[in-house]
N, C-alpha and C positions, 0 to 999 in steps of 0.2 A: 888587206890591212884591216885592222880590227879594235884600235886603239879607241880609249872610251877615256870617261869622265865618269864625274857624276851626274847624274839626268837631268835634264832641268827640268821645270815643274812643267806638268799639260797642261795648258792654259789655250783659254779661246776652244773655237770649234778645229775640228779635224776631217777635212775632207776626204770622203771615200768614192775613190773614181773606180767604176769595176770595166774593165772589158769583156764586154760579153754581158748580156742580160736574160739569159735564158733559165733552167733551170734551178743552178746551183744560184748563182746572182739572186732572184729573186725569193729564193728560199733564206738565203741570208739576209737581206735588206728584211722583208718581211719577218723575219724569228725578231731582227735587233727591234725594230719599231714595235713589235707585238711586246716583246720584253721589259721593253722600257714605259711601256703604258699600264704594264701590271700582269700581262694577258697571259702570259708563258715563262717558261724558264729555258736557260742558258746550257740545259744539259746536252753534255760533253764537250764544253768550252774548258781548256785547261787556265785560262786569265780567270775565268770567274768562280769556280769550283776549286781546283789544286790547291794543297797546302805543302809548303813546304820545311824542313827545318834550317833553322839558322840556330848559330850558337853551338855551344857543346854542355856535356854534363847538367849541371843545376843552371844551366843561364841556355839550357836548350829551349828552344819553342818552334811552334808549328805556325804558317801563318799563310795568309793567300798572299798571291801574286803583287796584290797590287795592295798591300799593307807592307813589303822589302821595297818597291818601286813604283814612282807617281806614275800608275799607267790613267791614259784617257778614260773618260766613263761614258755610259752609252750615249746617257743625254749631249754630248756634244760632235756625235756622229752624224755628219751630213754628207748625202749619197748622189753622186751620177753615176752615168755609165753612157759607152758606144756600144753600138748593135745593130749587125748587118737586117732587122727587123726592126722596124717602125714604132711595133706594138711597147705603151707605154710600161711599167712597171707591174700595175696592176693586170691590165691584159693579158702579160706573160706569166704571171701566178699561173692566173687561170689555166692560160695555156699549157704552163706544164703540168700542172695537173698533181704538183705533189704534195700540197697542201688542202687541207681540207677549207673548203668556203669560211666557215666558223672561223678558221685560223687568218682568212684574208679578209674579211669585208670590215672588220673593226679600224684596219688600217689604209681603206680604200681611197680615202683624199689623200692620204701623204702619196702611197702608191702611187697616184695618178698622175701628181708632179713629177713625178723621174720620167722624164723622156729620154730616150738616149738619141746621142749625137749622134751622126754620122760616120760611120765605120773606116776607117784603113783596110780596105780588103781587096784582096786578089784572089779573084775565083780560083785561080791553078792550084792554092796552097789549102783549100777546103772546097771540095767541088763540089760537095753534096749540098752545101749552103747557098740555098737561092732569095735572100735577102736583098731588095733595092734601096736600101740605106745605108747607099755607100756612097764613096767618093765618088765624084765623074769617074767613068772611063778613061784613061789615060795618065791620071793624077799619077806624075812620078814619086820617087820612096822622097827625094827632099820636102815637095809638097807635100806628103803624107805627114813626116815630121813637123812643118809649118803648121798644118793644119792643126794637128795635135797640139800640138804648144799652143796656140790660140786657144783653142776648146779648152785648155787646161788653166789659163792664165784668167782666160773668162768666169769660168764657174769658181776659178777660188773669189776672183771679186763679189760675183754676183750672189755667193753664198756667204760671203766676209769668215772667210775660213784662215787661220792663223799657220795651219800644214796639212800637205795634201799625203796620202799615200794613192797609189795606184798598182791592182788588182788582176791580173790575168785571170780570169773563168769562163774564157771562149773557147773552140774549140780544139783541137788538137792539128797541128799543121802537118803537112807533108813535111816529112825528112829530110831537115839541112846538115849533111856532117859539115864538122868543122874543117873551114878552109884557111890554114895559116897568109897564105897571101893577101883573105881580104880580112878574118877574124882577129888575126894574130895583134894587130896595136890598132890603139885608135887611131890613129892619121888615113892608115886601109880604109878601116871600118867608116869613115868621113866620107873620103874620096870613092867608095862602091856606093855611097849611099846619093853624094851629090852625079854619080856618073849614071844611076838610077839603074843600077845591075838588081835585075828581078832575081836572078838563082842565088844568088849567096846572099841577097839580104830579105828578109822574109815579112810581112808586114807587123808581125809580132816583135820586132827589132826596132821596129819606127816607134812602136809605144813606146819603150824602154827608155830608147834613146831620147826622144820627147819626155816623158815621165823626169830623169834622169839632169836633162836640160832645166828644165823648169824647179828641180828643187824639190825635186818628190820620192821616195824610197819607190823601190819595184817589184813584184812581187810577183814569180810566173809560175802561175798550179796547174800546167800543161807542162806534157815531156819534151815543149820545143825547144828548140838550140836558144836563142834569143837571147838571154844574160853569161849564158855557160859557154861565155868565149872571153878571153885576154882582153880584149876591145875594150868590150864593156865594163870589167874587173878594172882596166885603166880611167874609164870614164865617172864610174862608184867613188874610185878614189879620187879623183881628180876633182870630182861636186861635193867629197865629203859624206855620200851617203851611202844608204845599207841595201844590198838588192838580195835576196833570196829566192831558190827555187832548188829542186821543179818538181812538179806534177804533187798536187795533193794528195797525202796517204790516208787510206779512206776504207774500204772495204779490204781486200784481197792481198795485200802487199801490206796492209799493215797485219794481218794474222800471219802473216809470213817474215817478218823483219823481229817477229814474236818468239815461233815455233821455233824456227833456224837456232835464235841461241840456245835454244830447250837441247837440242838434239848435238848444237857445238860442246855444252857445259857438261852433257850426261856421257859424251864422246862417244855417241851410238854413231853409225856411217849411213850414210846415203847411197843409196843405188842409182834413181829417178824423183823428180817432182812434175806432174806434170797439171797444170791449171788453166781452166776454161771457165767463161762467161758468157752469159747473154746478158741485154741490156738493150732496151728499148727506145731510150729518151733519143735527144739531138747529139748527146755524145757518140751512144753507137752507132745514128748513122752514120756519123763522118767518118768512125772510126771501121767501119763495113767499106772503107776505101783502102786498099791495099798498102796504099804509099802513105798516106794517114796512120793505118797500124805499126806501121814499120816505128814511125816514132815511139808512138807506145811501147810497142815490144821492146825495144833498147830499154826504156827504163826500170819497164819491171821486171825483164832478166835481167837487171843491174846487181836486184838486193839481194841475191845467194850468193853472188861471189866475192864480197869482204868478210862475210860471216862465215861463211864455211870453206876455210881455203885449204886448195886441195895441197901445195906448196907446202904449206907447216904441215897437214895431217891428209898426208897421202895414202895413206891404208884406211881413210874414212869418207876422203873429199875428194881422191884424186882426179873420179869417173864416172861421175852423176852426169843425167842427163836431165836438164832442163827444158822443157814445152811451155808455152804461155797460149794462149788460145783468147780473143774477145769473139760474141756473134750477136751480131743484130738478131733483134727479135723482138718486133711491135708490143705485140701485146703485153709483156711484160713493163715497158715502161721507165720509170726511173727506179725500181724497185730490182737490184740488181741481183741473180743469184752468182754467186763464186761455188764451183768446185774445186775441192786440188785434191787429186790420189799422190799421195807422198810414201815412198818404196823405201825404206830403209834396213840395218840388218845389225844384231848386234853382237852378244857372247858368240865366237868361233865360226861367225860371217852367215847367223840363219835370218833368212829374210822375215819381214814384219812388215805392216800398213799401217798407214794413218790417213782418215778422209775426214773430209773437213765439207761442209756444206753448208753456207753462209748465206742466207737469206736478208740480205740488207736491204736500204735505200740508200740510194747514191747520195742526192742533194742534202739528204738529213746526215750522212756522216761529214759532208763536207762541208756544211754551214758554219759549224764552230770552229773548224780548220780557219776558214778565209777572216773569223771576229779577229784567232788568238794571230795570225799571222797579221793580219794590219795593226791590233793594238802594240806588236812585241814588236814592230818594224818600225813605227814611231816612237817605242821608247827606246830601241837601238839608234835612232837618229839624234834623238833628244840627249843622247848620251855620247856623241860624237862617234859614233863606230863608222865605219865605211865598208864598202867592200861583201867579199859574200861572208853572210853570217850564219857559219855555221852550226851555231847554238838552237837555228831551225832547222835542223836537218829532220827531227821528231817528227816535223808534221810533215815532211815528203820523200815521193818515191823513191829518186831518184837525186841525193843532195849532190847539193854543187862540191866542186873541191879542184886544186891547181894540179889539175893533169899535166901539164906541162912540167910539173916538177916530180910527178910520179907520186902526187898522196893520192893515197889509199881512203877513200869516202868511208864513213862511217854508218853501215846501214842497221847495226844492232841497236833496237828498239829502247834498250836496257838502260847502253852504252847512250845513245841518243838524249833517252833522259836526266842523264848524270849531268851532259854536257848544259842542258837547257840550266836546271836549276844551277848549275855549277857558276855561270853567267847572272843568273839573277841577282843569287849572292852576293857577287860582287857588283854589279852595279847599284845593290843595297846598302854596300858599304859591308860586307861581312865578310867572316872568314873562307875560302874556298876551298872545302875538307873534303872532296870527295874526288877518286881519281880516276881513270881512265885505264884497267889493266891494257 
């Protein structure tokens, strides 16, 4: 459900709880408080850069995000987080190493102050992660929620925060497929969580569900199951609020959600895609766990098959062959390389290449991912919407949609963008002229 209003104004502070403090976390808290003291800019944030048009003919204009909609402003962004690492804010700058000194020591007292709580975590579901700031040993998944909701109820007092949003940027969990016995409604999804069933509920579930409980939009930038089940789609709707996911589009998937409609629109065919990575940081170690990849790989061989379907255009799509590959590899760091050799073929079926060699940072393309998704998730709240919103589908992998009813995700990049401003518009109050072929 997705039914909206007009926004109300953002008023007061806005609390931002991130899970997870590692890299990508610290990269964003650090860029927003760098930003907002003068130090840096906001680049590749689509809330603070984007113009969009509203209007038509002589009454057309161009204008940002947040002159069609009262979005939050930075100044009144205040930060926690949980982390299976003790190490405060500042610490883990450091730690990860993807900022330059210059870039963090200007903001090294605010840093300092983010300690992160005490984590919901079960080793089986990230093994590589040997953090002891966690729950006891034993803490069932209801206690896990308890605690969460406390931790969450706490920090909005203790910060006098007027709306919280909360943040997934921890690691990638082992592979939950969906279990309609315990996923399918929330009354399941209640009763697996008070019977404290470790397989089917995963502790990334307990945030949500906490999050969720307490009044807070959700927001999960890993490929785990965790919102992308009927349970929680009942629970959104049920609290009134907006939950969004998954996995933030960032290097490798977003040149690929790009490419694909190049190759849909020009009606060239595909033979093979086949894409690998190394990647250094705490993401590839977990993700250098077999059952860890496994989630990943689901998502990112997600986005070829709405864009290039073999069903309508079987002499182009019908018999591609899709490879996804991630590999650890230290030294590199968070500075991720993407390859993809793409085999395609066109007049009278002759083969042709395209290689693609992408020399990114991880945490730098995801920083303004995690600003534009918490500010555009509190003004989907403030606007009454509930449920998964899929006007953020632009910024991830792998967008939510009611597979139970057989929709069809929108992974065209193009298409993705239509829908976003399509949504501004109207929550602007303007006309909605742009359609969806």
């Amino acid at each position: 459900m997705e039914m909206q209003n007009k926004p109300q104004p953002a008023e007061g502070k806005l609390g931002v709880l991130v899970v997870g403090l590692g890299a990508v976390a610290t990269t964003f808290i650090t860029g927003v408080l760098m930003i907002r003291r003068g130090l840096g800019k906001p680049i590749g944030s689509m809330t603070q850069y984007d113009k969009i048009r509203v209007g038509h003919g002589k009454d057309a204009k161009y204008l940002h995000y947040g002159e069609i909609v009262p979005l939050a402003k930075l100044d009144d962004l205040v930060f926690g987080s949980w982390d299976a690492y003790p190490d405060n804010a500042f610490q883990a700058a450091l730690t990860a190493s993807v900022l330059r000194d210059r870039d963090i020591m200007p903001v090294r007292d605010e840093l300092e102050k983010i300690v992160p709580m005490r984590a919901a975590f079960d080793h089986r579901y990230a093994s590589r992660i040997d953090g002891k700031n966690i729950m006891p040993d034993g803490t069932t998944r209801a206690q896990m929620v308890e605690n969460l909701r406390k931790d969450i109820r706490e920090f909005k007092e203790r910060e006098h925060c007027c709306r919280l949003v909360v943040i997934w940027a921890a690691s990638t969990e082992i592979y939950v497929p969906y279990y309609e016995p315990v996923h399918g409604k929330l009354e399941t999804l209640e009763a697996a969580i008070k019977a404290d069933d470790k397989e089917h509920i995963a502790p990334s579930m307990c945030y949500a569900y906490a999050a969720l409980k307490e009044g807070a939009p959700f927001i999960m930038g890993a490929p785990n199951t965790t919102v992308d089940i009927p349970a929680m789609w009942e629970l959104a709707d049920q609290e009134k609020l907006p939950i969004a996911g998954k996995d933030f589009k960032t290097g490798q998937t977003l040149m690929k959600s790009g490419i694909a409609p190049i190759l849909r629109t020009r009606c060239l065919g595909l033979s093979g895609w086949f894409s690998t990575n190394i990647l250094g940081n705490r993401d590839g170690l977990v993700l250098d766990e077999p059952a860890n990849f496994r989630t990943k790989e689901v998502s990112k061989l997600s986005t070829l098959e709405s864009i290039l379907d073999g069903n309508d255009y079987p002499d182009l799509y019908g018999n591609y062959y899709h490879k996804v590959r991630i590999n650890y590899y230290p030294p590199r760091g968070d500075n991720k390389e993407g390859w993809d050799n793409i085999d395609i073929f066109g007049w009278m079926g002759y083969p042709m290449q395209i290689k693609v060699n992408f020399l990114c940072r991880d945490s730098i393309l995801a920083a303004p991912l995690l600003l534009d998704l918490v500010l555009l998730s509190d003004l989907a709240h403030r606007a009454g919407r509930s449920g998964i919103q899929r006007f953020l589908s632009f910024f991830l992998k792998s967008p939510m949609h009611d597979f139970t009813k057989n929709e069809v995700p929108v992974n065209d990049l193009f298409k993705q963008y239509t829908m976003l401003k399509d949504t501004l518009r109207e929550m602007g109050g303007y006309d909605v002229d742009e359609l969806i072929d």
